[in-house]
N, C-alpha and C positions, 0 to 999 in steps of 0.2 A: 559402832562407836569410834573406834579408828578411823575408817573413812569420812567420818564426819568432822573430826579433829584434822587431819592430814586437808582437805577441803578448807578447813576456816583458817588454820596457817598459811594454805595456798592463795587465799584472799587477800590476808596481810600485807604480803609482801608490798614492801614499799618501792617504787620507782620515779623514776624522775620524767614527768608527763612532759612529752613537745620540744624534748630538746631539739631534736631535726629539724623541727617545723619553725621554731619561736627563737629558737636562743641561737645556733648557730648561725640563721642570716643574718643575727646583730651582731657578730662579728667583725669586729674590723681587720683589714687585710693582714695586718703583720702579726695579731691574735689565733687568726683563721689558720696561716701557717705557722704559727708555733705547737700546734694542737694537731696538726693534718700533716705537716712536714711538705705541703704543695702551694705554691700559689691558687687563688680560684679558679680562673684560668684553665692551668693546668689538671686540677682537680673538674673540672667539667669537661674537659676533653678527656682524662682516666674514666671517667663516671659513665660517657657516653659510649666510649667502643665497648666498655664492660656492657651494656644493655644492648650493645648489636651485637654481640656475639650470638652467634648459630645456635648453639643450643642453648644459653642461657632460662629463656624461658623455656620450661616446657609445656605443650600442651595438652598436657592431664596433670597438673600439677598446681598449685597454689600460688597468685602471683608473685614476684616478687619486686623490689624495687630497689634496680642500679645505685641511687645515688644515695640511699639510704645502706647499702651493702656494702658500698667502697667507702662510706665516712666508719662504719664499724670495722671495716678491714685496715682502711690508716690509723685511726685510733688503738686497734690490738699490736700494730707491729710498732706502734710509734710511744708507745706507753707503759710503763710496770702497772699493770694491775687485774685484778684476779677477774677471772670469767664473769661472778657474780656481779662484781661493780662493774664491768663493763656494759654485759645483759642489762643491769636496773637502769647504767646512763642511757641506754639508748632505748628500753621501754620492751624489752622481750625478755625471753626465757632464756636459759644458759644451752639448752640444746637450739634452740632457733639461731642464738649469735653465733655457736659452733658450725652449724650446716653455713653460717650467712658468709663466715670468713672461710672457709673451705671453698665454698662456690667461688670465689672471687679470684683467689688462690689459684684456681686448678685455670679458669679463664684465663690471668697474667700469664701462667707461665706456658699452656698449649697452644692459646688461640693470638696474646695482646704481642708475648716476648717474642716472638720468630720471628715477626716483621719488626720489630724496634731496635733490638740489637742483631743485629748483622756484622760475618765477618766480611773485609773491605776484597772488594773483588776490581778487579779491571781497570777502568777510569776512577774510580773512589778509593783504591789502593793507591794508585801513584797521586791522588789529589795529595791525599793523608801521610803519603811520603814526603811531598815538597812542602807540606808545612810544616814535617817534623825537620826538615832540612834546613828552612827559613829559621826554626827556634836553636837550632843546635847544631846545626852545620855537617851534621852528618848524614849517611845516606839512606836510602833504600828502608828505611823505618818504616813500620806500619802499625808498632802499637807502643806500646811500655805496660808493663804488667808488675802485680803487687797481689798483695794478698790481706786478708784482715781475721778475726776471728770473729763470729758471730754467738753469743752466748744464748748459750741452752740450759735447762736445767736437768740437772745430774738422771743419765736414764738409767732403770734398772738395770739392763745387761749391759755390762763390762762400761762402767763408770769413770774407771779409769786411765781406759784409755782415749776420753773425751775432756779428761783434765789438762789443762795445758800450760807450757811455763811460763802465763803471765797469771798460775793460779785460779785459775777457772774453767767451768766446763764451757764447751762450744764444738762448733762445727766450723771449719775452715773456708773461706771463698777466696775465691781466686778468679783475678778480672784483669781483663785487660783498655786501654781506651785510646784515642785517638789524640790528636792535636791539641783540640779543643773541649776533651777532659769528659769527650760521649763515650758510652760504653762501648763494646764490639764483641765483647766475650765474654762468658762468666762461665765458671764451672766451682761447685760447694756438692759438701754432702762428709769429704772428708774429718773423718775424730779429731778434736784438736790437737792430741798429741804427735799428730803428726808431721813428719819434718817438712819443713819447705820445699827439698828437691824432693821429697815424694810424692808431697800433692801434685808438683809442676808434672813428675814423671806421669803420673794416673789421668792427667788432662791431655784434650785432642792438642792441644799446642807440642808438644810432646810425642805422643804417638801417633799423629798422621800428621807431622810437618809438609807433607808432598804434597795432601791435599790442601792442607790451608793456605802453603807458601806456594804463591806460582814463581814461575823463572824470574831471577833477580833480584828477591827477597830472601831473606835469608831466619831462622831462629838460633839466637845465641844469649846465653848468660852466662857471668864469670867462671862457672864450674860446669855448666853443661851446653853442650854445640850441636848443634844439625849440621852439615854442610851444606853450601849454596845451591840452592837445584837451578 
């Protein structure tokens, strides 16, 4: 009797048929990215190295499908709303959407991020110096770095020390970028309570200056210094 009941609520459930298919291609561009936070464009080039990634498919496993997997992954980071309304917008189940933005997830940051952010080496370091030089006059620059808080919600252990003094829970990122406002570094993961020069201190910028700074470059900020190697 239970199982037949739990079965005919499972029927129920109401979702929203074809958005993928029907409603998103009628989007018009500056719609498309208010929703996606990507150009098309851009969004078909994220869509497509997600589907050649090496393991993505696998073979004993159930297909799946790139473009449909990256429009559920920018919609969950790009949106407030709960698992359930996300699953019904896009026509699956709450554990199907959960595995679909994990997958995509684990791709960006192993197989897509390594090759797209890169720290500046060689010829692309001193490029990225003479344009920092061009906007500011000064030398031997290779990045500018800042930090943001990314909000999370409050987790069970030690809550508070994810609280942070703009009053909210988060986790810290810390990036750095070039001339032209590309990334080259990212390091998160830190509680938001944490102070600025601690995050800097627990990042490679920080603790392996030698490796990232070759000769002539230097890392300094108003309260903390490397010397010039």
């Amino acid at each position: 009797m239970l199982a037949e009941t739990f079965l005919q609520q499972k029927e129920e459930i109401t979702r929203i048929r074809n958005y993928c298919d029907q409603i998103i291609p009628r989007y018009m561009p500056d719609e498309f990215r208010s929703h996606f936070r990507l150009t098309r464009d851009s969004f078909d080039c994220l869509s497509t190295q997600i589907g050649n990634c090496e393991t993505y498919n696998k073979p004993h496993g159930p297909e799946v499908d790139p473009i449909k997997d990256t429009l559920m992954f920018l919609w969950y980071i790009g949106n407030l709303e709960s698992f359930r309304s996300m699953a019904n917008r896009f026509d699956v189940g709450k554990i199907s959407f959960h595995l679909s933005i994990s997958r995509v997830a684990r791709k960006l940051v192993d197989e897509i991020m390594p090759s797209v952010i890169q720290w500046p080496r060689g010829a692309k370091a001193q490029e990225i110096s003479d344009a920092f030089g061009e906007i500011s006059g000064l030398l031997n620059v290779l990045g500018a770095v800042d930090g943001s808080h990314i909000p999370i919600k409050a987790p069970r252990e030690n809550p508070n020390a994810y609280y942070n003094r703009k009053k909210f829970h988060s986790v810290v990122l810390l990036a750095t970028c070039d001339a032209n406002l590309q990334f080259t570094y990212v390091w998160t993961g830190n509680p938001g309570s944490t102070h600025d020069a601690s995050v800097l201190r627990s990042s490679e910028l920080f603790v392996s200056p030698r490796v990232l700074f070759t000769r002539g470059f230097s890392f300094s900020t108003p309260r903390l210094a490397c010397d010039t190697i």
